[in-house]
C-alpha positions in Angstrom: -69.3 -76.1 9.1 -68.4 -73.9 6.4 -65.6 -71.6 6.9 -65.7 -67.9 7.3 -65.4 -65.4 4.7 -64.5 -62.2 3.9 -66.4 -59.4 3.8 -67.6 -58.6 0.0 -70.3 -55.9 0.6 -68.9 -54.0 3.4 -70.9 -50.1 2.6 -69.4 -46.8 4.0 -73.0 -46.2 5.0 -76.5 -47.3 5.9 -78.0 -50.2 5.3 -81.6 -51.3 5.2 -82.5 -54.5 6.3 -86.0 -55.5 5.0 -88.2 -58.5 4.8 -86.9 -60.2 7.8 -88.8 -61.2 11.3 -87.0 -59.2 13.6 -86.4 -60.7 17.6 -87.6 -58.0 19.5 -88.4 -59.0 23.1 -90.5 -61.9 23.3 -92.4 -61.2 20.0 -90.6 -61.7 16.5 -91.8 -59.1 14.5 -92.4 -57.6 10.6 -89.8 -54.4 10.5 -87.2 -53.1 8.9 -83.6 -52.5 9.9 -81.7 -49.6 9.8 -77.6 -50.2 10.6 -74.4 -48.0 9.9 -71.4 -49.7 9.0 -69.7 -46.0 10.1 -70.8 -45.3 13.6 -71.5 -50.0 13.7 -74.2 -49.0 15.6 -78.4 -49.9 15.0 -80.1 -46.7 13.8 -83.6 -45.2 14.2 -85.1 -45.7 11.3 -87.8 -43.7 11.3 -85.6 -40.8 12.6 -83.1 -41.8 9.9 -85.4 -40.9 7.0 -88.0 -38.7 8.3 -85.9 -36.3 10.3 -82.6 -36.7 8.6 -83.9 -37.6 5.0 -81.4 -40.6 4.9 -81.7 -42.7 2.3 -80.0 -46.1 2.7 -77.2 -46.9 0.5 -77.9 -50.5 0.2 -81.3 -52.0 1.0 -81.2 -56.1 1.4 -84.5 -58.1 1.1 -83.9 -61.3 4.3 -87.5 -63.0 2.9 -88.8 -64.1 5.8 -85.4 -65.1 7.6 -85.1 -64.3 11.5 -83.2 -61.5 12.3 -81.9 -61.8 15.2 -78.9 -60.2 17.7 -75.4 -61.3 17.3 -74.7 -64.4 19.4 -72.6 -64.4 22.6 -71.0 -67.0 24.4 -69.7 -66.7 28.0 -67.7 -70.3 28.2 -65.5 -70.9 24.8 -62.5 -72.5 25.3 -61.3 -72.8 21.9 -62.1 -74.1 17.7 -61.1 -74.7 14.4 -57.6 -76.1 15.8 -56.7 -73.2 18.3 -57.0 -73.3 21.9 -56.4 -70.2 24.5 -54.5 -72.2 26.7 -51.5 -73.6 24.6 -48.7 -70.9 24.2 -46.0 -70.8 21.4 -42.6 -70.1 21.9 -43.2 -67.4 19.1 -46.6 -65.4 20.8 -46.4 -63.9 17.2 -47.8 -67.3 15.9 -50.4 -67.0 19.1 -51.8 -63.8 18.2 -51.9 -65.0 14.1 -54.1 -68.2 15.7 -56.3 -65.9 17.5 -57.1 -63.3 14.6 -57.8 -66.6 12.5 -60.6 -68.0 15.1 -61.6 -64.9 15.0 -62.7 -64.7 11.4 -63.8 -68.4 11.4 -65.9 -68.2 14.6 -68.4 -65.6 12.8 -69.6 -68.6 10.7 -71.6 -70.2 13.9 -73.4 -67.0 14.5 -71.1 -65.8 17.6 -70.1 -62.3 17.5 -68.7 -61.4 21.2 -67.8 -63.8 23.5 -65.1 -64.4 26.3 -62.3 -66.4 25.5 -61.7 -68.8 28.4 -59.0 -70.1 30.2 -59.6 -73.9 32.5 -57.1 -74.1 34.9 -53.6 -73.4 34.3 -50.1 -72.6 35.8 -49.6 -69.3 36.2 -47.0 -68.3 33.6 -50.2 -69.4 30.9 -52.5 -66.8 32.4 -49.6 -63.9 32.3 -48.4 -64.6 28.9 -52.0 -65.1 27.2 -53.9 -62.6 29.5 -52.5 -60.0 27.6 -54.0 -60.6 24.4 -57.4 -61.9 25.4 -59.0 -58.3 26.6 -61.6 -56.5 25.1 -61.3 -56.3 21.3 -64.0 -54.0 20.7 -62.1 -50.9 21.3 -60.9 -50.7 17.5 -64.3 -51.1 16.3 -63.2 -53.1 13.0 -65.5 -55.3 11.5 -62.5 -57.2 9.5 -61.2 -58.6 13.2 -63.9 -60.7 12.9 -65.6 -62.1 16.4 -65.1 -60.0 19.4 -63.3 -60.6 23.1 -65.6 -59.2 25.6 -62.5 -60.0 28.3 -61.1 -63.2 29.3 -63.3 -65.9 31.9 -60.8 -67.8 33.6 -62.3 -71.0 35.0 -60.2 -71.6 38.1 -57.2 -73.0 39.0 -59.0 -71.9 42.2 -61.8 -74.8 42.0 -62.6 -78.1 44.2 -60.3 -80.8 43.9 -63.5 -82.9 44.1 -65.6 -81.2 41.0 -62.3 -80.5 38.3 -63.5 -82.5 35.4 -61.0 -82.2 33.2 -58.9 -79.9 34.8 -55.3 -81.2 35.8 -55.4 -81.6 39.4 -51.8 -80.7 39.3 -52.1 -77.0 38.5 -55.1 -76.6 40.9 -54.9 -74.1 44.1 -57.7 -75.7 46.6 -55.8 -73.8 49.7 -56.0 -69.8 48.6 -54.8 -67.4 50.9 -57.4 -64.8 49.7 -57.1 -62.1 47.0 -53.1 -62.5 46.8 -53.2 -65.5 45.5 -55.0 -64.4 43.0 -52.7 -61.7 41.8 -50.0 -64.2 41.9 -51.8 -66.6 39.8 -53.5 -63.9 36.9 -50.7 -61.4 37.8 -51.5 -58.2 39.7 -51.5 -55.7 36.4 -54.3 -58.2 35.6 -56.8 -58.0 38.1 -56.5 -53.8 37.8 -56.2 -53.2 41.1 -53.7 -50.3 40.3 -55.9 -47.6 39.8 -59.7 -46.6 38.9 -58.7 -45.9 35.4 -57.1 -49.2 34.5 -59.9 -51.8 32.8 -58.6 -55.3 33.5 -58.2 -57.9 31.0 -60.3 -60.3 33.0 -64.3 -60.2 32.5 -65.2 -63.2 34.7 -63.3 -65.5 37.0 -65.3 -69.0 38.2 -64.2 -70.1 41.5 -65.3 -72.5 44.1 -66.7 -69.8 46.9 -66.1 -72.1 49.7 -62.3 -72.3 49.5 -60.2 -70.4 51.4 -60.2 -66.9 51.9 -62.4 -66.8 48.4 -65.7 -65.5 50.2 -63.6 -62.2 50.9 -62.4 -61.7 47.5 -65.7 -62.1 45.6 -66.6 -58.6 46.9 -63.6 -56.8 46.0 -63.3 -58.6 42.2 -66.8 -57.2 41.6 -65.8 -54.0 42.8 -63.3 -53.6 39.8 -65.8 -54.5 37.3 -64.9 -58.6 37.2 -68.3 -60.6 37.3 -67.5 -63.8 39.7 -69.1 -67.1 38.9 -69.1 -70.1 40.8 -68.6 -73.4 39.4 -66.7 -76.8 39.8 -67.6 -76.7 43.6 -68.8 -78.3 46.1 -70.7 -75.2 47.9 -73.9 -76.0 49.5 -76.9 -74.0 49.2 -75.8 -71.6 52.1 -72.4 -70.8 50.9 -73.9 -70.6 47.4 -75.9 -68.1 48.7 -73.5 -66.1 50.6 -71.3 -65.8 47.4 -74.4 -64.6 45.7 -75.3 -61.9 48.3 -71.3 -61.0 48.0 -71.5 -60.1 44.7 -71.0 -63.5 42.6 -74.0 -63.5 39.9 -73.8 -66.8 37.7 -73.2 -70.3 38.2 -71.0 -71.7 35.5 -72.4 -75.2 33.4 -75.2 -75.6 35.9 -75.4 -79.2 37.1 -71.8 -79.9 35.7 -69.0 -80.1 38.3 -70.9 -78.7 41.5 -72.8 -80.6 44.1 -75.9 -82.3 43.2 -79.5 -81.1 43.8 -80.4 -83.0 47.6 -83.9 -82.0 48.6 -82.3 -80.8 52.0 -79.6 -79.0 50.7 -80.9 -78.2 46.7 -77.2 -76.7 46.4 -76.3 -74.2 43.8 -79.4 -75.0 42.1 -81.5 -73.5 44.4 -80.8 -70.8 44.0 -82.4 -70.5 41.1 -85.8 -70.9 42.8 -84.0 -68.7 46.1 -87.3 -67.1 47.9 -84.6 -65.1 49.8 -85.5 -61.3 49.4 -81.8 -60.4 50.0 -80.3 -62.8 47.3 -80.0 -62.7 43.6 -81.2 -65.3 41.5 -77.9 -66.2 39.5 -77.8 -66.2 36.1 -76.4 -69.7 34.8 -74.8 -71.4 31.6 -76.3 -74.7 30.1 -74.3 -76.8 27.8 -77.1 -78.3 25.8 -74.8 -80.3 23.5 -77.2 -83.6 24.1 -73.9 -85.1 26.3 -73.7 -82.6 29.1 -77.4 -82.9 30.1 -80.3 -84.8 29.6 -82.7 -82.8 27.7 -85.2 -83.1 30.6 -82.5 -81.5 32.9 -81.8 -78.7 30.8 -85.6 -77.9 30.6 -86.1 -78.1 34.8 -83.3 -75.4 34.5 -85.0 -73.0 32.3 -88.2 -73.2 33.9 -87.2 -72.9 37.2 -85.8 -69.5 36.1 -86.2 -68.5 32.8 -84.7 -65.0 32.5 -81.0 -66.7 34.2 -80.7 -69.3 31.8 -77.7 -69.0 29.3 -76.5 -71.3 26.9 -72.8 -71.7 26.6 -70.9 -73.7 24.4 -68.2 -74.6 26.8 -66.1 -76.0 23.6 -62.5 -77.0 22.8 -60.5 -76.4 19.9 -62.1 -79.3 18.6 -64.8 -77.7 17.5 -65.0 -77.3 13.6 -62.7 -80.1 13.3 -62.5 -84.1 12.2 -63.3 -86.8 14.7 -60.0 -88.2 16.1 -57.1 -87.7 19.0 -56.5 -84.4 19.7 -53.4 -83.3 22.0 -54.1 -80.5 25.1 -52.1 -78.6 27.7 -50.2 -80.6 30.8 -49.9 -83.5 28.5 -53.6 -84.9 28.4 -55.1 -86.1 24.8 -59.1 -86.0 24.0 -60.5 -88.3 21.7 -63.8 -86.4 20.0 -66.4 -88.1 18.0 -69.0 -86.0 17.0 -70.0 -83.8 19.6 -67.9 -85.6 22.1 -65.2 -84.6 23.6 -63.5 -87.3 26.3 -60.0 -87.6 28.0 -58.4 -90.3 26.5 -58.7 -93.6 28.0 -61.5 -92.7 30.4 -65.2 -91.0 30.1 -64.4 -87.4 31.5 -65.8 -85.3 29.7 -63.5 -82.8 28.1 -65.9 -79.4 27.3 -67.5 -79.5 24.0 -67.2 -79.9 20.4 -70.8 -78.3 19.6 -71.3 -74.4 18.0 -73.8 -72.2 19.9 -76.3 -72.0 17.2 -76.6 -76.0 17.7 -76.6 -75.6 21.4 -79.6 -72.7 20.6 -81.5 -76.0 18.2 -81.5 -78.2 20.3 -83.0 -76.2 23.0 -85.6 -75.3 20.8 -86.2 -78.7 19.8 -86.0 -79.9 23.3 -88.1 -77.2 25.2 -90.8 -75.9 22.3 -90.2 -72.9 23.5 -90.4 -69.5 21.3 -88.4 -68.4 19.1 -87.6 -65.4 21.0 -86.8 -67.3 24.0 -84.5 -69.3 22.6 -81.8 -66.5 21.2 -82.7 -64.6 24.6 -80.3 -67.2 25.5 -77.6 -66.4 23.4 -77.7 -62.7 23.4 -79.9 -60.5 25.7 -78.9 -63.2 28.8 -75.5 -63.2 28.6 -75.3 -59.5 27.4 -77.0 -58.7 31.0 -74.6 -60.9 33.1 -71.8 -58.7 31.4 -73.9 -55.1 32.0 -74.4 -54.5 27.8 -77.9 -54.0 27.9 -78.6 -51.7 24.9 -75.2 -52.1 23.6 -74.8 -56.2 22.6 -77.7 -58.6 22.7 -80.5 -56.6 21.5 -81.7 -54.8 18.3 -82.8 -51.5 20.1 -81.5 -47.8 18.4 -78.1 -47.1 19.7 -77.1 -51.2 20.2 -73.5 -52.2 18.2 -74.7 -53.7 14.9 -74.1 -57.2 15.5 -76.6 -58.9 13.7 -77.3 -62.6 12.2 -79.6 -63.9 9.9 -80.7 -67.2 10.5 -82.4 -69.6 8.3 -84.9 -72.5 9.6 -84.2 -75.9 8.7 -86.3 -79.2 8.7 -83.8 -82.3 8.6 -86.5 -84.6 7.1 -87.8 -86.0 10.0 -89.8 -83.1 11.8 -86.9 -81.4 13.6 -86.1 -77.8 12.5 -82.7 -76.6 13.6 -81.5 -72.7 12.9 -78.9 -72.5 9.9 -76.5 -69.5 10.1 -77.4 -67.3 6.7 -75.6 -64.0 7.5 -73.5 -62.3 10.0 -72.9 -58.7 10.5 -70.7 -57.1 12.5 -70.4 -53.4 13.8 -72.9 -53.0 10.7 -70.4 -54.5 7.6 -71.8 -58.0 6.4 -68.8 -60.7 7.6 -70.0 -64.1 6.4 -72.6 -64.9 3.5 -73.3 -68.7 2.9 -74.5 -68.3 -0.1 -71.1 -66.9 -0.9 -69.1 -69.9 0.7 -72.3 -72.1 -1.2 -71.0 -70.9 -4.4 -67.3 -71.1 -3.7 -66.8 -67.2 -3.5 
């Protein structure tokens, strides 16, 4: 994976973006581009130069490359060495980490995503919390990838479906809503006041704990999406959490009950024939070790417009094959894309980038084109409520953009290659500049 650059050809101005095959809807299309790097936002074009008389101040020919929204990933853990869960003594050196992913993450095509926390103690979450909010506020390009808010992923999961998750720091016996503000702290969970944004985006929980059901209502209420994952909920308390307010299911298949054809589960409720419930939008790891490929295609075409991919992946990701050391004292050993707890064959997230998640979909499914990166942009920019602002390439939409390239590996698989990255309308990453050692 090559390595993120710095910007080069950042332009106080508008840019054209020409000869590319746009993803608009379900179509990919032959238009141009419009983008300013000063408002970061997609223009009109046609209002750009035939009311304003606008002329672009760069104009870039993509010949024949897809151009397609900036990726987003709900579920990212960590990569290239740093993980949001370890804290330094020094949070200095935390922060430092975190503007360095930041940069280097724009190589795999993500531009927004939500840094994740699995379960933790409590003094993790109050110390990192913090710096894991929204990002987008300054509206610089340089940052590099952007925090849409924190996901945590528990501690407030089955003791039954934790995966990797010490059982140690898990809290299977909630008392309701103050247990969570003891766990994320209360100045976390914005509960203060209507003009206070918490730092939190989405919390995953396991619905039928204790005193959970109760809370899902009020977290939504402050703007914090609940999803429900590493549970053992059966189709009916599923679908209570749903009609409460909870709207995604977190790695579908991964850490929840099984289907059962008399109780399907929280995968039923993807085909749910229930007027008064939701169909939940859901993430897919489609590393090829999550889930069979056949699995991950059930999924998507038993709802198409839920499915999400996520990369769920470790600070592993971006680095050599060998023994890595994590929080509360556990070690993964990754080879490839797999990512293991040492000594056994729990599976420990990910090691895989979206835009490999995104190919082997597409090589899996033969789905469209379109389809495909509606998975890892419009989707997930729905679950979040940034339609028309991330995820799409309509007027008025942040310019995060990438260019991606199409790739046949010699034996009749084509895979999508990163080519460019933009972000709030300034170029970020070039391969042909890292190609030529620039």
């Amino acid at each position: 994976m090559p390595a993120a650059i710095s910007p080069g050809r950042a332009k106080d101005g508008v840019t054209k973006l020409t000869g590319g095959r746009l993803v608009r809807g379900n179509e990919l299309v032959d238009e141009d581009l419009w983008i300013s790097s000063i408002t970061g936002k997609i223009l009109d074009g046609q209002e750009a130069f035939y009311e304003h008389h606008t002329t672009p101040d760069e104009v870039i020919d993509l010949k024949g490359k897809i151009l397609a929204p900036g990726f987003i990933d709900l579920q990212f853990n960590g990569g290239f060495g740093f993980d949001f869960s370890t804290v330094p003594d020094d949070m200095a050196e935390y922060r430092k980490g975190l503007n360095e992913l930041n940069r280097k993450l724009l190589s795999t095509g993500v531009t927004s995503y939500l840094p994740t926390l699995p379960s933790q103690k409590a003094e993790v979450y109050q110390k990192t919390l913090k710096y894991l909010g929204p990002s987008g506020v300054a509206r610089n390009a340089l940052l590099g990838a952007e925090s849409l808010g924190a996901h945590c992923e528990g501690p407030f999961i089955a003791g039954t479906k934790c995966g990797i998750h010490s059982p140690s720091v898990l809290r299977t016996a909630p008392n309701g809503l103050s247990d969570l503000e003891s766990c994320y702290g209360p100045e976390n969970l914005s509960f203060q006041g209507p003009d206070t944004r918490s730092p939190i985006t989405m919390i995953t929980l396991a619905p039928e704990l204790p005193g959970l059901m109760s809370a899902i209502p009020i977290l939504t209420s402050h703007g914090i999406k609940v999803s429900i994952g590493h549970t053992e909920a059966t189709y009916s308390q599923t679908t209570l959490a749903l009609q409460s307010g909870a709207t995604m299911l977190t790695h579908l298949f991964n850490a929840m009950r099984p289907l059962h054809h008399r109780d399907p589960g929280p995968f039923g409720t993807l085909g749910s024939i229930t007027p008064t419930t939701p169909r939940p939008y859901f993430g897919i790891i489609a590393d090829g070790i999550h889930l069979h490929p056949t699995t991950v295609n059930l999924a998507h075409t038993a709802h198409p417009s839920g499915f999400i991919l996520v990369t769920d992946a470790m600070k592993t990701m971006g680095l050599p094959d060998g023994v890595y050391d994590w929080t509360n004292g556990d070690q993964w050993v990754k080879k490839g894309p797999l990512l293991t707890r040492q000594g056994t064959d729990t599976l420990a997230g990910s090691s895989a980038t979206l835009v490999e998640c995104a190919s082997n979909f597409w090589s899996w499914s033969g789905v469209s084109v379109p389809e495909v990166i509606r998975a890892v942009t419009t989707a997930p920019a729905e679950v979040l409520g940034l339609q028309g602002v991330k995820g799409c390439l309509e007027a008025g939409a942040d310019a995060d953009l990438v260019v991606l390239d199409v790739v046949d590996d010699g034996s009749g698989v084509k895979r999508f290659e990163v080519e460019q990255v933009w972000k709030f309308g300034v170029m970020v990453y070039d391969k042909s500049d890292v190609d030529d050692g620039r």
